[in-house]
C-alpha positions as CSV (number, residue, x, y, z in Angstrom):
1,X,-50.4,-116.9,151.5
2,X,-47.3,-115.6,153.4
3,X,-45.8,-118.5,155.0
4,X,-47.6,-121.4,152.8
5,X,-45.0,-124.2,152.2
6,X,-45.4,-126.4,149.4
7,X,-44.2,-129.1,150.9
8,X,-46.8,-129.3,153.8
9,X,-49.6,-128.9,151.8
10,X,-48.4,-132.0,150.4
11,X,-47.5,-133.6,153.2
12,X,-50.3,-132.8,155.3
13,X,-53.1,-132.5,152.5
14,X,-52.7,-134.3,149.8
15,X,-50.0,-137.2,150.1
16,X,-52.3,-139.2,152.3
17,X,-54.9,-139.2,149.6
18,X,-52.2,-141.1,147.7
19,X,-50.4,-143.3,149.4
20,X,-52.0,-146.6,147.6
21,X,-50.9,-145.4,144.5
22,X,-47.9,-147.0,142.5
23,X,-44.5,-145.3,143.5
24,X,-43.9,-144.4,140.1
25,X,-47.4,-142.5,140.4
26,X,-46.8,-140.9,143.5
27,X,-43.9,-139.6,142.5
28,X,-44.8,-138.0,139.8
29,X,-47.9,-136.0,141.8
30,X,-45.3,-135.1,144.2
31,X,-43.3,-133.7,141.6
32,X,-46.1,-132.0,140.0
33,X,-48.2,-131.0,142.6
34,X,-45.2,-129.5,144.6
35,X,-44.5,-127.5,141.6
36,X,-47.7,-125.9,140.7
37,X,-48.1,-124.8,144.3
38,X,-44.4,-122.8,144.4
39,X,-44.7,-121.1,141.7
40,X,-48.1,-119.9,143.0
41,X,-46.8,-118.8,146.1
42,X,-43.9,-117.4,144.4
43,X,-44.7,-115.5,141.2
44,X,-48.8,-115.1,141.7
45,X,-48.6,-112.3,144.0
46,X,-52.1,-113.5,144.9
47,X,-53.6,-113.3,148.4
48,X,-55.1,-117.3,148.5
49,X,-54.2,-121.1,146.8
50,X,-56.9,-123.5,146.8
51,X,-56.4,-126.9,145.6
52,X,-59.4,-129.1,144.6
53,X,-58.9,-133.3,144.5
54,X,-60.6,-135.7,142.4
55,X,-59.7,-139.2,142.5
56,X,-61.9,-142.1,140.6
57,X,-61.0,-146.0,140.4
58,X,-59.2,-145.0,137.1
59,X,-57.6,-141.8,137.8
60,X,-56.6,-138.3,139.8
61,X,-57.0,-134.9,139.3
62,X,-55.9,-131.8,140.7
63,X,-56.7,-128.5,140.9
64,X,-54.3,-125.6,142.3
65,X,-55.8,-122.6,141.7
66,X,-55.2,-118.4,142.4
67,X,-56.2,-115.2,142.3
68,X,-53.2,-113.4,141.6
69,X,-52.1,-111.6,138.4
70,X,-52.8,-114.4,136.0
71,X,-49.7,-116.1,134.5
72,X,-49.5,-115.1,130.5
73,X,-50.2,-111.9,131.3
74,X,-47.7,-111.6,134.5
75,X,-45.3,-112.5,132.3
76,X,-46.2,-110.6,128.9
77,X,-45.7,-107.5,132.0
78,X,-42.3,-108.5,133.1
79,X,-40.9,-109.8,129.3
80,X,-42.3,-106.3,127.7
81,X,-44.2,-109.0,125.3
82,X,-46.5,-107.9,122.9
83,X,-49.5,-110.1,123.1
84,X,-49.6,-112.9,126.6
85,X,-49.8,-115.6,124.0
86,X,-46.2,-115.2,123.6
87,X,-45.9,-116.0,127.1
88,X,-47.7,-119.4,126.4
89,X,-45.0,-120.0,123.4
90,X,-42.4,-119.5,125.9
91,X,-43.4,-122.2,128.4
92,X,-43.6,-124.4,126.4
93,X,-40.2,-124.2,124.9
94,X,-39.3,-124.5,128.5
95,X,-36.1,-123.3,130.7
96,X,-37.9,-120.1,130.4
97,X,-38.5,-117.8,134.0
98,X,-39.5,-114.8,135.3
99,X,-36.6,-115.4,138.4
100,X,-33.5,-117.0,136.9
101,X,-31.6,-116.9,140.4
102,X,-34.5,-118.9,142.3
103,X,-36.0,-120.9,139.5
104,X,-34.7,-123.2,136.3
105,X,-37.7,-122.4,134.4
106,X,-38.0,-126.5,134.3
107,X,-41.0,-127.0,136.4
108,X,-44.1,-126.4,134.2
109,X,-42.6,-127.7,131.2
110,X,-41.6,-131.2,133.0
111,X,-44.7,-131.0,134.9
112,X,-46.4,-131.1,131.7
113,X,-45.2,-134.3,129.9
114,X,-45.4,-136.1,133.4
115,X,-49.3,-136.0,133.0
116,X,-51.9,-137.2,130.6
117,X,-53.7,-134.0,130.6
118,X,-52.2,-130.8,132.1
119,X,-53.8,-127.5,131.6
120,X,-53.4,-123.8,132.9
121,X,-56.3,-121.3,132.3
122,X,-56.0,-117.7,133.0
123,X,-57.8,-114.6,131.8
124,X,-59.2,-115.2,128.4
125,X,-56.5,-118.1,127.3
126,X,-56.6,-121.4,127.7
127,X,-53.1,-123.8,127.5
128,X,-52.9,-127.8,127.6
129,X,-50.6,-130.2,127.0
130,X,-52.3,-134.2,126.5
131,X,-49.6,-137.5,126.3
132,X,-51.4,-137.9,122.8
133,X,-50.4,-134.7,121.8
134,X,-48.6,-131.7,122.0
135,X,-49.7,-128.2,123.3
136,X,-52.2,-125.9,121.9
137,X,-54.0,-122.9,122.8
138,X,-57.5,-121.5,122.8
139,X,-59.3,-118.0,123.6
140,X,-62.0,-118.0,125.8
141,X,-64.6,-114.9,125.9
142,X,-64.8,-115.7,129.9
143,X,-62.0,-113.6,131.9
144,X,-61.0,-116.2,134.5
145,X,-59.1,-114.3,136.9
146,X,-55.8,-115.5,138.8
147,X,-54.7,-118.7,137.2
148,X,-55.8,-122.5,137.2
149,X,-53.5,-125.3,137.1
150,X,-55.4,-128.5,136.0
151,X,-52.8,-131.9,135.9
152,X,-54.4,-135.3,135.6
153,X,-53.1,-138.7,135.7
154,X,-54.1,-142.3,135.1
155,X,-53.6,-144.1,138.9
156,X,-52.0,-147.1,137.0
157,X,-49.5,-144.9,134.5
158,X,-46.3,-146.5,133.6
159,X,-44.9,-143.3,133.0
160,X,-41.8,-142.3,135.2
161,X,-39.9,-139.0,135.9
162,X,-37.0,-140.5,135.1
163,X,-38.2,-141.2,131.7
164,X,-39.9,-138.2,131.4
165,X,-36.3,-136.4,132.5
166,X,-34.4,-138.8,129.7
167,X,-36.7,-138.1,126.6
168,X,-35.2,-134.4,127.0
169,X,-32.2,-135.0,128.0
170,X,-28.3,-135.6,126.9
171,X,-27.8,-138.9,127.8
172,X,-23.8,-138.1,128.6
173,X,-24.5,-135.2,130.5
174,X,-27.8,-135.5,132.0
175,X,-28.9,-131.9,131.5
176,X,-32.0,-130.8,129.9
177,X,-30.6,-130.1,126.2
178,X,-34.0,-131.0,123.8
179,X,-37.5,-129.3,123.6
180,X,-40.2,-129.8,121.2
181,X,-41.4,-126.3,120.5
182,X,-45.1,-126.2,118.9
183,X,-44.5,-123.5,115.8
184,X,-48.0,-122.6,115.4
185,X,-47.7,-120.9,118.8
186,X,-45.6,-117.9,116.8
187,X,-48.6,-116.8,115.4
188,X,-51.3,-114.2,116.8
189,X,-54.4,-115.9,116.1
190,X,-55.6,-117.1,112.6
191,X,-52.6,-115.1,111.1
192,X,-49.8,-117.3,108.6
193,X,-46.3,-117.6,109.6
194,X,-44.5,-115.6,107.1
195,X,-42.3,-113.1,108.2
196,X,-38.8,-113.0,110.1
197,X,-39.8,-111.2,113.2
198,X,-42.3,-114.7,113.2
199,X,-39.6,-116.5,113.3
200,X,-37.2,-114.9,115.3
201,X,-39.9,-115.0,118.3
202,X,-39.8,-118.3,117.5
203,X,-36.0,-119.2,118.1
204,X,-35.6,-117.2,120.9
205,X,-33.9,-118.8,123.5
206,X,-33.0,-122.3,121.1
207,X,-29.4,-121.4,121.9
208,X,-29.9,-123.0,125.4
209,X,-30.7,-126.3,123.7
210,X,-28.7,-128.8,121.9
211,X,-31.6,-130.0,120.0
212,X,-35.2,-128.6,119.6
213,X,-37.8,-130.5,117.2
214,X,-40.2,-128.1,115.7
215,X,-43.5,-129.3,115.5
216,X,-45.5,-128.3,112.6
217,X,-48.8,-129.6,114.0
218,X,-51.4,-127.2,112.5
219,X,-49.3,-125.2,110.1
220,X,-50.3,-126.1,106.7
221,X,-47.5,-123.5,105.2
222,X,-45.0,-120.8,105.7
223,X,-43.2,-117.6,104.3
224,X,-40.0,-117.7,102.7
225,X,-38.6,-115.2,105.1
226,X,-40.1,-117.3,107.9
227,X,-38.2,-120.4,106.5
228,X,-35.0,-118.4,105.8
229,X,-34.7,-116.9,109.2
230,X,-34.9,-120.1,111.2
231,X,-33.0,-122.8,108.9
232,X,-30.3,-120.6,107.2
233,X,-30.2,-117.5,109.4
234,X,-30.4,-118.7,113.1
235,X,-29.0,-122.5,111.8
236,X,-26.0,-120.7,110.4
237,X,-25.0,-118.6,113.9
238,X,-26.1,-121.6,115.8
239,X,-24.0,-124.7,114.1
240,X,-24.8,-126.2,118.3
241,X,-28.5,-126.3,117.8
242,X,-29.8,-129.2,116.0
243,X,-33.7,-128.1,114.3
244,X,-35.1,-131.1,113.3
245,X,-38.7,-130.3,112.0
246,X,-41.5,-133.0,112.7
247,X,-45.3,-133.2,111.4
248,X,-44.4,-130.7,108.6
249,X,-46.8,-130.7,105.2
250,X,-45.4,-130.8,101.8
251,X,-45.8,-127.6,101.1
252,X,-43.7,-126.5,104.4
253,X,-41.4,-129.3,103.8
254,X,-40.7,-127.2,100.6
255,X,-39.9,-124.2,102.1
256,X,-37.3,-125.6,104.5
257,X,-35.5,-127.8,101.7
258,X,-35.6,-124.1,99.6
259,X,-34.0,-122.6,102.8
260,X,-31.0,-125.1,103.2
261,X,-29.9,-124.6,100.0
262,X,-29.6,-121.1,99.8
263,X,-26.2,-121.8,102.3
């Protein structure tokens, strides 16, 4: 791997294969495809890349894939994390790297609302992010080794970067100030969200946001310590970050409205 280039392997390899495609669409596999393959050849500490190309009369895939460490578990090593599915909750905050001086931590999380179906498997865990819907996580009793970077993409999207790059952005500044953070990634398995040191795994890092949107997707309820510690306690030291929760049931609804009015 010493020496790869992304932007060769592109050049050479794979830009070619798409040069009939809509500029939008190119663009956007540029982007993508440019990414996957750095941080492969920068934080895999694998040996070999391969990348695998599909392409249909309706869409394209790509594979990038390596035989290094594996991802979640690289960086449940370096963060001193508990369990490597915290390391999936993490990415998909976004802004969130192993290398702050060489990286923004942007790259998978943009790379994944670019595509209609991005995907990364590695070990035992399996992480994807759809246009239809947000991210969500599966264990898998195979241990793939290295890591797999799946993105796929209709060859007639509309979708642009630069909308992509505006949905979670300020539109004054221009800097990446919102996420959308999936809550039921806080939890280890089957087990209910209910205690603070939930939550505060959860709001790590909001501070670098102006807004984040937590999606309750899957969460039918949570703990009154859980509530507390994210919409009085972090709210409350935080007056910058705006929490707006989205897809919540009643009965979490009524833990959050019991929250606000303890202030």
């Amino acid at each position: 791997m010493a020496g790869l280039r992304e932007d060769i392997v592109w050049l050479e390899n794979l830009a070619p294969l798409l040069a009939d495609l809509p500029e939008n669409v190119r663009d956007m596999w540029h982007y993508g495809v440019t990414e996957m393959i750095n941080n492969a050849i920068d934080h895999s500490e694998g040996t070999e890349i391969k990348v695998h190309f599909a392409r249909t009369a309706l869409d394209t895939e790509i594979w990038v894939n390596d035989d290094g460490e594996g991802i979640f578990h690289r960086i449940q090593r370096l963060e001193n994390l508990y369990d490597p599915r915290e390391a999936i909750l993490e990415l998909a905050k976004g802004k969130f790297t192993t290398d702050p001086a060489n990286h923004s931590g942007e790259g998978i999380f943009f790379t994944s609302r670019a595509f209609d179906l991005f995907v990364i498997i590695s070990r035992t865990l399996y992480f994807s992010h759809t246009a239809e819907q947000d991210d969500w996580l599966i264990d898998d009793d195979k241990d793939i080794p290295g890591t797999r970077v799946l993105l796929k993409l209709e060859n007639d999207s509309q979708r642009t970067l630069t909308s992509i790059y505006a949905h979670f952005s300020d539109p004054d500044e221009f800097t990446f100030s919102k996420t959308i953070v999936p809550v039921r990634l806080a939890r280890h398995e089957d087990e209910k969200l209910v205690s603070r040191s939930q939550a505060k795994r959860l709001v790590s890092r909001f501070e670098k946001f102006k807004t984040v949107a937590l999606d309750f997707t899957g969460v039918e309820e949570i703990g009154q310590a859980f509530a507390d510690e994210i919409f009085r306690v972090f709210a409350s030291s935080h007056p910058g970050v705006e929490l707006i929760p989205i897809h919540a049931t009643t009965e979490v609804q009524h833990m959050i409205v019991r929250a606000l009015a303890v202030r």
